[in-house]
C-alpha positions as CSV (number, residue, x, y, z in Angstrom):
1,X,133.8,127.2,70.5
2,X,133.7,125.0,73.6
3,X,131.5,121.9,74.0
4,X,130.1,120.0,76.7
5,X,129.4,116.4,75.4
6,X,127.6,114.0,77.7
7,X,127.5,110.6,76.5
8,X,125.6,107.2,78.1
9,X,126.4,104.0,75.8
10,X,123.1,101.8,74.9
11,X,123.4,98.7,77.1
12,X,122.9,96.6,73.8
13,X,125.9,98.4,72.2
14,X,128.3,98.1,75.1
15,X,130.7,95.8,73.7
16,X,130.4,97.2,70.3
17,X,131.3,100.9,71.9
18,X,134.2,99.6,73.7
19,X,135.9,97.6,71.0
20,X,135.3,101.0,68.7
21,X,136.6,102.9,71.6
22,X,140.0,100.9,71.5
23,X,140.3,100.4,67.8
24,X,140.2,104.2,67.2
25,X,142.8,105.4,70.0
26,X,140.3,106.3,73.0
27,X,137.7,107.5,70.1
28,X,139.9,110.0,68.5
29,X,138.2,113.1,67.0
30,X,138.4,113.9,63.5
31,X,140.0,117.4,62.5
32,X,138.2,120.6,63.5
33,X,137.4,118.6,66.7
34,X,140.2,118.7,69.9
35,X,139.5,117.0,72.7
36,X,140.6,118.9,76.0
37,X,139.4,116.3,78.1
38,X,137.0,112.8,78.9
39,X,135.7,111.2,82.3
40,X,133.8,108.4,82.9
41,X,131.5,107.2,85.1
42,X,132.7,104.6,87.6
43,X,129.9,102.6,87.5
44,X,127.7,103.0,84.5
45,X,127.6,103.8,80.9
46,X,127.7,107.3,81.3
47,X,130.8,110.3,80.2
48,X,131.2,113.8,79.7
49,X,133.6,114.9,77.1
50,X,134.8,118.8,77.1
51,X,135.5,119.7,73.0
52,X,136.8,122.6,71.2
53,X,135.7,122.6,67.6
54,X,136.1,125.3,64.6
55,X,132.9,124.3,63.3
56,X,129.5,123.0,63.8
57,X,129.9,120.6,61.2
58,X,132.9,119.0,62.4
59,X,131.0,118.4,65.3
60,X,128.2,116.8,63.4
61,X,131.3,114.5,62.2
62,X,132.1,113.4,65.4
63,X,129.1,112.6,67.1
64,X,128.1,110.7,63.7
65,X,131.4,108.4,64.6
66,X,129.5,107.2,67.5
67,X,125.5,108.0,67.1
68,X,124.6,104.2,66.6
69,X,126.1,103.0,69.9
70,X,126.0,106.0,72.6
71,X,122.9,108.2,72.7
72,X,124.3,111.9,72.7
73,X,123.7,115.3,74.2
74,X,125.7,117.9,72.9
75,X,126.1,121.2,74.7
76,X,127.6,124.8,73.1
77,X,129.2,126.0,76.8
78,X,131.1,129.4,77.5
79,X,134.6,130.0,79.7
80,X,134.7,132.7,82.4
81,X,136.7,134.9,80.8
82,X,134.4,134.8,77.8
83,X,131.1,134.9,79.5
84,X,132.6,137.6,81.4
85,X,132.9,139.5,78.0
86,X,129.6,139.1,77.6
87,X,128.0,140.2,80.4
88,X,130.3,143.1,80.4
89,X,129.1,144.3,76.4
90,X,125.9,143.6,77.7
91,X,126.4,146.4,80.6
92,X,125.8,144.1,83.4
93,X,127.3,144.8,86.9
């Protein structure tokens, strides 16, 4: 299962996120999480993470990592080719 994760770091905890941030590799995930890609905002405390996970509960691990500096919105999102599948079980044109 894909995620969308969308991050924005607390302005008190903005030195604590990025020292975290570098001490763990660019925020590495734990297993049963992959990240396929990060961007961040230019300016501002904002990111959006795309994460493939086996599990919702390694996904709980990861967004535990970081839940005291970053507030976090989590997302379950779908691929064409899968939402495609969908709609075609579903008989849609």
């Amino acid at each position: 299962m894909h995620y969308l994760m969308t991050y924005t770091v607390r302005a008190e905890h903005i030195d604590a996120a990025s020292a975290r941030f570098l001490e763990t590799e660019g925020a590495a995930p734990p297993n049963g999480v992959k990240l396929q890609g990060r961007w961040h905002a230019v300016a501002g405390r904002r990111g959006w993470m795309v994460i493939e996970s086996v599990s919702v509960e390694a996904m709980h691990r990861y967004s535990r990592m970081w839940h005291d500096v970053l507030d976090l919105e989590i997302t379950p999102v779908l691929d064409d080719a899968t939402i495609a599948k969908v709609m075609v079980d579903m008989g849609a044109d």
